[in-house]
RODOPA-489390 format. One record per residue (C-alpha): residue number from 1; residue in three letters; x negated, y, z negated. Coordinates in pm, 1 decimal. Last residue first. Example, Ala and Ser with C-alpha at 12.3 -4.5 7.8 and 13.67 -1.06 7.14 Angstrom:
<sites>
{site 2 'SER' {-1367.0 -106.0 -714.0}}
{site 1 'ALA' {-1230.0 -450.0 -780.0}}
</sites>
This chain:
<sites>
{site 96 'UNK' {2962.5 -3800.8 -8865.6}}
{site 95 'UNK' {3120.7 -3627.0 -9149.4}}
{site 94 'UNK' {3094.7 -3297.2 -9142.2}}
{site 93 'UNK' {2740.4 -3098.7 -9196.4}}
{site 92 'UNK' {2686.2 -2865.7 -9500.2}}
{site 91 'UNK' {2581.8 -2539.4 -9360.2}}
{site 90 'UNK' {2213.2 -2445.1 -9472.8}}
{site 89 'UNK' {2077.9 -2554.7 -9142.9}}
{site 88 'UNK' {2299.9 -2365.2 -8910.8}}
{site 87 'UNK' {2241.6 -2067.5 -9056.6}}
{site 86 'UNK' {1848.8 -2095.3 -9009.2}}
{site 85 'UNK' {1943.3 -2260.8 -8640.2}}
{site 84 'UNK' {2115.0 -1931.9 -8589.9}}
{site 83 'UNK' {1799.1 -1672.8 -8732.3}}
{site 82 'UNK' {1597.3 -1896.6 -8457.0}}
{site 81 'UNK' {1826.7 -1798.1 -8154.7}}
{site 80 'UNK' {1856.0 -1394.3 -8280.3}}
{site 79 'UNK' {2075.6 -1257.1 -8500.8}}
{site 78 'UNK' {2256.2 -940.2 -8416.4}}
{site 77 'UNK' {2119.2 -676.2 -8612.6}}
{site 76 'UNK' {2180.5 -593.3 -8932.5}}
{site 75 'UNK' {2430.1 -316.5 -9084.0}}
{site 74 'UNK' {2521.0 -174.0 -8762.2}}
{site 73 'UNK' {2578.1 202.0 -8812.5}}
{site 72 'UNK' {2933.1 374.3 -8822.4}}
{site 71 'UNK' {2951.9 565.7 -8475.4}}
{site 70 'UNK' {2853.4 942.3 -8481.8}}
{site 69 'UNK' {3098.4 1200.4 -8434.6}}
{site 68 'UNK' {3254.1 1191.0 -8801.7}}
{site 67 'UNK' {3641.1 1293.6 -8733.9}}
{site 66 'UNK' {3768.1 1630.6 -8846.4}}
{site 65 'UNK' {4081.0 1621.0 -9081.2}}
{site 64 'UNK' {4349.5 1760.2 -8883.5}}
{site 63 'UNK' {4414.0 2149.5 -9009.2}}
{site 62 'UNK' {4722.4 2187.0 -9166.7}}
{site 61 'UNK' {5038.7 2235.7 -9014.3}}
{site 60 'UNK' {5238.3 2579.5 -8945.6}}
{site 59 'UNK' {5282.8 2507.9 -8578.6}}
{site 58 'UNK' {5498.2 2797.7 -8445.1}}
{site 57 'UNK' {5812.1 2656.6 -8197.3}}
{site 56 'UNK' {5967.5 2711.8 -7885.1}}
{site 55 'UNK' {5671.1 2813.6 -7661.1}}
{site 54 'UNK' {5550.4 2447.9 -7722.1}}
{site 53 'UNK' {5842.6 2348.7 -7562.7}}
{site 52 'UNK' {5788.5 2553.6 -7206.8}}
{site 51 'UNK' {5412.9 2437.1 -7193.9}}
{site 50 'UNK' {5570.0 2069.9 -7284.6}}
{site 49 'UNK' {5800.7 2118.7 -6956.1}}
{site 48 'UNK' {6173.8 2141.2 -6956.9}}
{site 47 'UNK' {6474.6 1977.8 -7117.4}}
{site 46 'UNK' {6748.9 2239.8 -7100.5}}
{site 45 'UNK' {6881.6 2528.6 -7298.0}}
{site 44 'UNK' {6632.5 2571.6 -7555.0}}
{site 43 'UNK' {6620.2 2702.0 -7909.5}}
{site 42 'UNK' {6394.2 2957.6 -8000.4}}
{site 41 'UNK' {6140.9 3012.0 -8316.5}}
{site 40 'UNK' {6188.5 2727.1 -8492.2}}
{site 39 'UNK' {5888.5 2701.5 -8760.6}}
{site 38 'UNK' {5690.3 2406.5 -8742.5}}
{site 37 'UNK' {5520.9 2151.8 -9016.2}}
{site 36 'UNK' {5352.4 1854.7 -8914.4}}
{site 35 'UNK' {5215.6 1635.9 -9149.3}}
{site 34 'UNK' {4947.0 1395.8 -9020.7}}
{site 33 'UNK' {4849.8 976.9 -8992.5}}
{site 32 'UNK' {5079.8 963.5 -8648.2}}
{site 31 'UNK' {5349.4 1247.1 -8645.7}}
{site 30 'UNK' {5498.0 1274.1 -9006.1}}
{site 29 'UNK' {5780.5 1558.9 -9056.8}}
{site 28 'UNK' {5848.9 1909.4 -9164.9}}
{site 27 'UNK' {6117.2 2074.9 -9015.7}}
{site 26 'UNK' {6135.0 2461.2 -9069.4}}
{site 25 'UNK' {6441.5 2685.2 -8994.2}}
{site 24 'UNK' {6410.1 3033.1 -8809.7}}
{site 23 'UNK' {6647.0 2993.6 -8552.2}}
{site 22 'UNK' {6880.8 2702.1 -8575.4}}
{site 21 'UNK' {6869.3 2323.2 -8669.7}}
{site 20 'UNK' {7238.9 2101.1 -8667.7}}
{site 19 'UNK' {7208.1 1765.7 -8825.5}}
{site 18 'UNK' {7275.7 1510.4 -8549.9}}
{site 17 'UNK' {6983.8 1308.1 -8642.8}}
{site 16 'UNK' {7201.1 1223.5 -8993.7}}
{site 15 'UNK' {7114.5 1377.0 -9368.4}}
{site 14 'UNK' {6782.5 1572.7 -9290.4}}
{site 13 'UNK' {6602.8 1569.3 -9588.3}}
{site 12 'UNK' {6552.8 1908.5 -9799.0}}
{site 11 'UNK' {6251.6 2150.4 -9744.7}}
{site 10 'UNK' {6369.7 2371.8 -9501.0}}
{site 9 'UNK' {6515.0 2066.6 -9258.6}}
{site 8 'UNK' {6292.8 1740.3 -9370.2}}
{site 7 'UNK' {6254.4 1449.3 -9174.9}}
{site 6 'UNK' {6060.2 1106.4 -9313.5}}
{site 5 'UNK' {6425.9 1005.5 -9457.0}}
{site 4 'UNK' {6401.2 662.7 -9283.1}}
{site 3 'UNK' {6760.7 788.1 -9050.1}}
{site 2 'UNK' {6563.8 1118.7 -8938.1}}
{site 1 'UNK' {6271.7 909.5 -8824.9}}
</sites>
């Protein structure tokens, strides 16, 4: 991601992954369809847990755009035996 340019270090693209991040900066960067934003608030010393990492950091990010909880509705229904031989009638037949 760092390498496309979708990484940002307090506001200005991250150059190479390597770039160096310390207390107190603020990466902004695309995760799925959202923005995230987080503040570094503590730097680790070893791979741990996600409990652990999540202690690291302070999500600034906006609010995910709440999903509609019903399912889009079925415009018609499925067609039934006669609808099909309707359909099938207006179709022009292939040569025979």
């Amino acid at each position: 991601m760092v390498g496309a340019g979708h990484v940002r270090v307090n506001g200005e693209k991250a150059s190479k992954p390597a770039a160096q991040i310390k207390v107190g900066d603020t990466l902004t960067f695309s995760q799925g369809t959202r923005v995230r934003i987080v503040k570094i608030l503590a730097l680790a010393t070893r791979r741990g847990p996600a409990p652990e990492a999540q202690g690291l950091y302070e999500d600034h990010s906006p609010a995910p755009i709440p999903k509609p909880d019903a399912p889009p509705e079925r415009i018609g229904g499925r067609p039934t035996g006669k609808d099909r031989r309707k359909i099938d009638a207006l179709r022009p037949r292939a040569l025979e």
